[in-house]
NUGUDO-481838 format. One line per 4 residues: number of its first residue (from 0); their letters; for each residue x, y, z of C-alpha. Coordinates in pm, 1 decimal, padded with zeros to 6 digits. Layout:
BEGIN
NUM = A = X:Y:Z  ...
***
This chain:
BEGIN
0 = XXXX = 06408.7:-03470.9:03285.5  06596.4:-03761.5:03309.8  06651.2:-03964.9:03612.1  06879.0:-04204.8:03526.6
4 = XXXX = 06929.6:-04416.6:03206.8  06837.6:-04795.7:03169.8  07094.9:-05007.0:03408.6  07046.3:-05293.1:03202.7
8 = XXXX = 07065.8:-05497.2:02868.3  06784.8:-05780.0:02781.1  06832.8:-05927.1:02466.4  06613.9:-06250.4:02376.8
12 = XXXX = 06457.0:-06414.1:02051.1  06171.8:-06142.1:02120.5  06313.0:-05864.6:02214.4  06644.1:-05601.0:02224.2
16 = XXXX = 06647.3:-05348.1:02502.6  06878.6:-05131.2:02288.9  06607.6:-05013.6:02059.0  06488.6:-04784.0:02361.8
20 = XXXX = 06860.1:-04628.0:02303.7  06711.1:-04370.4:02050.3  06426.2:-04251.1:02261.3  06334.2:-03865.7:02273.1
24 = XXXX = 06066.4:-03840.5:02502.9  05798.9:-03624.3:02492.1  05658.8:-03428.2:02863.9  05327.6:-03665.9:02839.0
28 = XXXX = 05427.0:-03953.5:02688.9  05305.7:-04287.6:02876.2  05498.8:-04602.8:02882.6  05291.4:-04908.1:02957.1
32 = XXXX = 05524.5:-05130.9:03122.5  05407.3:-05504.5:03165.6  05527.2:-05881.8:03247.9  05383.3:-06063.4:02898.2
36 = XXXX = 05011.4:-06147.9:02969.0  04953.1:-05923.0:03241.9  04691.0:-05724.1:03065.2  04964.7:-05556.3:02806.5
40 = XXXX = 04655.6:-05479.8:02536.4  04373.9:-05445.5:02799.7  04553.9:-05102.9:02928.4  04635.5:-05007.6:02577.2
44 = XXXX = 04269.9:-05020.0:02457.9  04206.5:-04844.5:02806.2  04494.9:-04595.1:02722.7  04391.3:-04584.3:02398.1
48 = XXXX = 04025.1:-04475.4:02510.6  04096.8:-04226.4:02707.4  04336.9:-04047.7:02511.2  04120.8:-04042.6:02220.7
52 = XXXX = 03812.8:-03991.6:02382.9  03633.4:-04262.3:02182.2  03526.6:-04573.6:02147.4  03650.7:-04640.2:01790.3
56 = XXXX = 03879.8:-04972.7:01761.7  04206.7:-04858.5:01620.5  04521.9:-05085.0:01536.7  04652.3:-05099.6:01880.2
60 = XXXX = 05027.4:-05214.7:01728.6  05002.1:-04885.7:01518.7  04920.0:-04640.0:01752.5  05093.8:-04788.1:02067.5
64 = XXXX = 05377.0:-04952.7:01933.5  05600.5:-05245.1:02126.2  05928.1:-05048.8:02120.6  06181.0:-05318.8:02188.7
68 = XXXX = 06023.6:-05587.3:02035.0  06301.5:-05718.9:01736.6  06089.3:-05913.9:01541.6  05829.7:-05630.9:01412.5
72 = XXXX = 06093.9:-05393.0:01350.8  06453.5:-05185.1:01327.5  06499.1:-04938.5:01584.5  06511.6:-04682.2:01328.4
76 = XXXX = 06178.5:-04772.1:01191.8  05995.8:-04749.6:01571.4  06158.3:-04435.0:01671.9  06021.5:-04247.0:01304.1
80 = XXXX = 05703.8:-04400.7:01393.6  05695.9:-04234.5:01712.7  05840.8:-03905.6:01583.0  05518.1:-03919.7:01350.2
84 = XXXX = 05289.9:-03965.0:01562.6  05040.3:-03660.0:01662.5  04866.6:-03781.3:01964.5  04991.4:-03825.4:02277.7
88 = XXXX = 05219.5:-04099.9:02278.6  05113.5:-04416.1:02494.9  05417.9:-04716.9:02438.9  05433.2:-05057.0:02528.7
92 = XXXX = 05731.3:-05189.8:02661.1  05779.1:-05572.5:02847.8  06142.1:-05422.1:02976.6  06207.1:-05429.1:03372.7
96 = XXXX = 06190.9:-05085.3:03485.1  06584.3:-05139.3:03474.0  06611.2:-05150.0:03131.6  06435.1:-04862.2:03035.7
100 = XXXX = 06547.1:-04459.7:03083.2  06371.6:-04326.8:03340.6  06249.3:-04013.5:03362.9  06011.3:-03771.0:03601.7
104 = XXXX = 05802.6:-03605.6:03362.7  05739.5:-03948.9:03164.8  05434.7:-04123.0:03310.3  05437.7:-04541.8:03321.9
108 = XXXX = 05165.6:-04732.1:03389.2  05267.7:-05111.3:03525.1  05021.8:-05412.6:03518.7  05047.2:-05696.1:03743.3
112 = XXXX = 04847.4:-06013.2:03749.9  04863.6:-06349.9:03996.1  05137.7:-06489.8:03840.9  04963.1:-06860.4:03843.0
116 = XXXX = 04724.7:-06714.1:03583.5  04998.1:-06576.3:03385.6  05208.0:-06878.7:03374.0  04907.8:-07090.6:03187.2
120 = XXXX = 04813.3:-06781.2:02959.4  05233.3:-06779.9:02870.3  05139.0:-07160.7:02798.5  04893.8:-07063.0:02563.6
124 = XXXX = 05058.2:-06763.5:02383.6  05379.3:-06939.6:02294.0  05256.8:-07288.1:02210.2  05063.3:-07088.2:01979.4
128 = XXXX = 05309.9:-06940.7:01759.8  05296.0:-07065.1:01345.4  05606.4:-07225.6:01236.1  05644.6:-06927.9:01001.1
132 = XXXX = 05735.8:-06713.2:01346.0  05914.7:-06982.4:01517.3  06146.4:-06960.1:01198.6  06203.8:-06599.7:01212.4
136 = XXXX = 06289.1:-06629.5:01643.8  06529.7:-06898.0:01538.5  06684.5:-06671.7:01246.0  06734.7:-06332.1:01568.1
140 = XXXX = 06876.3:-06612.2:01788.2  07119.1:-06791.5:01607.4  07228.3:-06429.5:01444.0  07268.1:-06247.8:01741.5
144 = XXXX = 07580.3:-06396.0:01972.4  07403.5:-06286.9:02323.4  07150.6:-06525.9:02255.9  07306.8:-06798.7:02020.4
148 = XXXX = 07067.5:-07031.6:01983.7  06739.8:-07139.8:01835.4  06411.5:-07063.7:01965.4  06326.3:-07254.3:02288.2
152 = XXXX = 06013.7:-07432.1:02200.9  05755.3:-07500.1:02483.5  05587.8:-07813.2:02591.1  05271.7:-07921.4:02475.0
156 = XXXX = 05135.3:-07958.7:02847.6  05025.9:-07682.3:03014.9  05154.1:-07780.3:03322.8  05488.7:-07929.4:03229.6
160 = XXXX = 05523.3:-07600.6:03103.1  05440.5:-07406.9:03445.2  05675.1:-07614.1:03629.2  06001.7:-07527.2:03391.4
164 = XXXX = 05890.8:-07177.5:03410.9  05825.4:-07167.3:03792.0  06199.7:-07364.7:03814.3  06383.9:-07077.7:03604.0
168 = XXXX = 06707.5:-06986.6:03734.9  06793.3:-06605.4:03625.2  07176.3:-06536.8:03601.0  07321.6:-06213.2:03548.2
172 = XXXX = 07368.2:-06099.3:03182.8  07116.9:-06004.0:02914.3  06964.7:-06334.8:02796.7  06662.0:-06328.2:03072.6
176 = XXXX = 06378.7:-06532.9:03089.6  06268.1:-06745.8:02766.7  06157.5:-06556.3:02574.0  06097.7:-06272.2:02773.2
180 = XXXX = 06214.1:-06089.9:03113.4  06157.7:-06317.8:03406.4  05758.3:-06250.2:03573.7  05937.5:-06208.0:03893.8
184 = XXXX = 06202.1:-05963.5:03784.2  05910.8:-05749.7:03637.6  05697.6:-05749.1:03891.6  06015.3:-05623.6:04190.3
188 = XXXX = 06130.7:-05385.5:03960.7  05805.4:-05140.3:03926.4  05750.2:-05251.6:04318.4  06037.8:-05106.2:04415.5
192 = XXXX = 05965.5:-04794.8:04206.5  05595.7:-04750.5:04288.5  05608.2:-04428.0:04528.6  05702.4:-04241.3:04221.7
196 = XXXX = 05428.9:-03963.7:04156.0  05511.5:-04028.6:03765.8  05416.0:-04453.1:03822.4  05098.2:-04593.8:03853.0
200 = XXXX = 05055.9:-04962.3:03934.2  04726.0:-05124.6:03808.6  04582.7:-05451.8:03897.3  04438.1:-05740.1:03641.4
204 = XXXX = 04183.7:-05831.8:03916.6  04075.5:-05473.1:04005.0  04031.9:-05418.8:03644.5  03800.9:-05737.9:03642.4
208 = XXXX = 03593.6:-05673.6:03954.7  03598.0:-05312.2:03850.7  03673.0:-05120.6:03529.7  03514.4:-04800.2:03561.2
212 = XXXX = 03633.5:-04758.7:03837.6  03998.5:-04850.3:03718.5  03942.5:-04616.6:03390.2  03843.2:-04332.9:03574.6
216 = XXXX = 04203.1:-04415.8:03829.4  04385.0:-04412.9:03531.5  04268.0:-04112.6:03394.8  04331.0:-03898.8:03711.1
220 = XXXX = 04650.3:-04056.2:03656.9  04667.2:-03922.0:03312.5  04565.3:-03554.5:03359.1  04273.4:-03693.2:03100.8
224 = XXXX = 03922.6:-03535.3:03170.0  03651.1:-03701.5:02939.5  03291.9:-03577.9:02912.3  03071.8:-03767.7:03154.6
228 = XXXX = 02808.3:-03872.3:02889.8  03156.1:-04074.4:02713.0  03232.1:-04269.1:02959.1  02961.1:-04555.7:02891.4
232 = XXXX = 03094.2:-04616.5:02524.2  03451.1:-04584.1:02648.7  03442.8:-04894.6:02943.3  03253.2:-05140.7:02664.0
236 = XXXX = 03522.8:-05048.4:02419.0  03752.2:-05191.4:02689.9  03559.9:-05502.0:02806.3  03743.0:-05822.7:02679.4
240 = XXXX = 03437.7:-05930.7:02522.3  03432.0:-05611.4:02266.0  03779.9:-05601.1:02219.6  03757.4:-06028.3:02136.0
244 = XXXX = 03470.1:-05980.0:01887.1  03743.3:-05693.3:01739.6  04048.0:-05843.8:01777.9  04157.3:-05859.2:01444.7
248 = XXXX = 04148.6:-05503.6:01366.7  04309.9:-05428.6:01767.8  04600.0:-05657.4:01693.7  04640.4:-05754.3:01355.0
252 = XXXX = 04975.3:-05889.5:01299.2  04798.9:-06154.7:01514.3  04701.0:-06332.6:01220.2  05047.1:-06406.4:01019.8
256 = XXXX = 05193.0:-06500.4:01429.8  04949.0:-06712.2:01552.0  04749.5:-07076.7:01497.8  04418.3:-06866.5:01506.4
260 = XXXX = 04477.6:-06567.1:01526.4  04338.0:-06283.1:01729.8  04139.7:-06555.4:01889.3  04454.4:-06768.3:02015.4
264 = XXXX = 04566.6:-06412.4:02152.4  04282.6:-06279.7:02317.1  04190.8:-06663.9:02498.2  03946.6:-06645.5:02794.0
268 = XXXX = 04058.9:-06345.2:03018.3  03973.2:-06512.6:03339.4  04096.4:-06416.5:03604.6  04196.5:-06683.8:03911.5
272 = XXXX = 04172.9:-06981.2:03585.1  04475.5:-07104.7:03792.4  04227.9:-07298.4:04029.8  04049.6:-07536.2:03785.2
276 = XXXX = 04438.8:-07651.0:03619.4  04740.7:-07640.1:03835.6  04763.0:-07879.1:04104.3  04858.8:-07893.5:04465.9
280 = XXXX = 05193.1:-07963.7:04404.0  05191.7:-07698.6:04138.3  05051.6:-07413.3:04340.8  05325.9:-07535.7:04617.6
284 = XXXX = 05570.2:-07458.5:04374.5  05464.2:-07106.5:04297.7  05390.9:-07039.1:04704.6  05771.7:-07149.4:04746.9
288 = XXXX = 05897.9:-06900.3:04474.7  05722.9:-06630.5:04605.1  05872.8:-06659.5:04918.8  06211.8:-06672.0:04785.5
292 = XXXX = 06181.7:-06381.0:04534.4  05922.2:-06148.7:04679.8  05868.9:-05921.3:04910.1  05536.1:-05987.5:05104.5
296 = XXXX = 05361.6:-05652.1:05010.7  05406.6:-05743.0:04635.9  05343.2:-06119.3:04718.4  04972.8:-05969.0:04846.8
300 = XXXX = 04954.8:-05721.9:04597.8  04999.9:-05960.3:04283.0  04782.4:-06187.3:04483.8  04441.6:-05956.4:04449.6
304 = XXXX = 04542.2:-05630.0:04387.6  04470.7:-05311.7:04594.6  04173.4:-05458.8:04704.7  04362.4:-05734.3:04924.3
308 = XXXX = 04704.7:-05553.7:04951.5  04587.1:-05205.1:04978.5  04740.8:-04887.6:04753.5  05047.0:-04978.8:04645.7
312 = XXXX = 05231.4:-04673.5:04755.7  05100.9:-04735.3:05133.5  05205.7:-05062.8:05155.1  05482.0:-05139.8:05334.1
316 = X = 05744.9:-05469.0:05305.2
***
């Protein structure tokens, strides 16, 4: 049933919130909800594991497709994939929870991640982008008058590029974050919304220091029971390692997007890389952000996880 619709519009070079306009949800579909290099395609494979019950690498793009994500596709063409589709449904979405329809019976998974390591893997993703994709972001942003511009290109440094994106001002509208939702307006949204029984919130570093354990989480989650003797083949399939050494059949448009491909894409998958790049003054800037925009249960949450913070659900701001 629904709860409410989506309370918002994002529209950016990457993406168009409107496409989710024409969803028909299904009782056990899952939505896995994410600020960019959170861990997006590490809880698809997972998803994608579980629900199969296999370890067999599958197009991830294909069988969990990015619903609002302009550049791969017309809303028409996403919403007759998903009418095709026979399993259950498992959707990726970058959206803030308020700029999707929400609904009860609809379960959503949300990643977080310390957002020092995501601001150098952002680095990484969008400096990597051929000039064949830069061309078509320009092409959706000059076309479409919310955005009305070309592509914002980033800077070649890695840390000149953390600093801008530390120093982003959000103002109300659609155009939010470049090129995607602000990290900070993710991460609040699904906090606010994580004593739903219908969201789960998941945790880059518990899935590092602990994937089995994660899986298995998730699966309760899920209503998803898998043979015990499985369970071996289905945490490799999930280890960043496998899904590297597979990453061009996981994510193959990889290869016409980025300078290397699947490699560029799948990078290191460190968690806490943060320490040997950004500098004092760097990780100054981020403490002071965090102050301003967080609450300090998330703040400890995105931090470590629920091994620092505790469940999510329990913990109180």
């Amino acid at each position: 049933m629904l709860v409410r619709s989506a309370l918002r519009e994002y529209r950016t070079w990457v993406i168009d919130s409107r496409y989710w306009n024409g969803y028909v949800p299904r009782q056990d579909d899952i939505i896995i909800a994410t600020a960019p290099k959170c861990g997006t395609t590490w809880m698809q494979q997972i998803v994608s594991s579980l629900v199969f019950g296999d370890a067999n690498v599958r197009s991830l793009p294909a069988v969990s497709p990015w619903v609002e994500a302009r550049f791969r596709h017309t809303p028409e063409e996403v919403h007759r994939k998903l009418a095709t589709q026979q399993h259950r449904r498992f959707l990726k979405t970058h959206l803030p929870i308020d700029g999707l329809p929400l609904y009860d019976d609809v379960k959503y998974i949300h990643v977080g991640r310390n957002g020092r390591d995501v601001g150098l893997s952002m680095h990484n993703h969008y400096s990597g982008f051929n000039e064949t994709q830069i061309a078509l972001f320009d092409g959706i942003g000059r076309d479409d008058p919310v955005v009305g511009r070309p592509y914002q290109r980033p800077p070649a440094d890695p840390l000149q590029f953390f600093r801008q994106w530390i120093a982003t001002k959000v103002t109300p509208g659609p155009v939010n974050g470049p090129p995607n939702p602000f990290y900070f307006d993710v991460e609040a949204s699904y906090w606010a919304e994580r004593k739903r029984p219908n969201v789960l919130l998941v945790h880059y570093s518990d899935l590092s220091a602990d994937l089995e354990g994660e899986m298995r989480r998730i699966a309760e989650f899920l209503g998803i029971v898998r043979e015990e003797n499985l369970w071996r083949a289905l945490v490799e399939a999930a280890r960043f390692e496998t899904m590297q050494s597979a990453g061009d059949e996981l994510m193959p448009h990889t290869k016409a997007m980025f300078t290397g491909g699947s490699r560029r894409f799948f990078n290191k998958g460190i968690d806490s890389r943060w320490r040997e790049v950004l500098m004092d003054d760097d990780v100054a800037l981020y403490e002071a952000r965090v102050r301003e925009l967080l609450t300090p249960g998330l703040a400890s949450w995105l931090e470590g996880g629920r091994r620092r913070a505790g469940d999510p659900p329990s913990v109180p701001d």
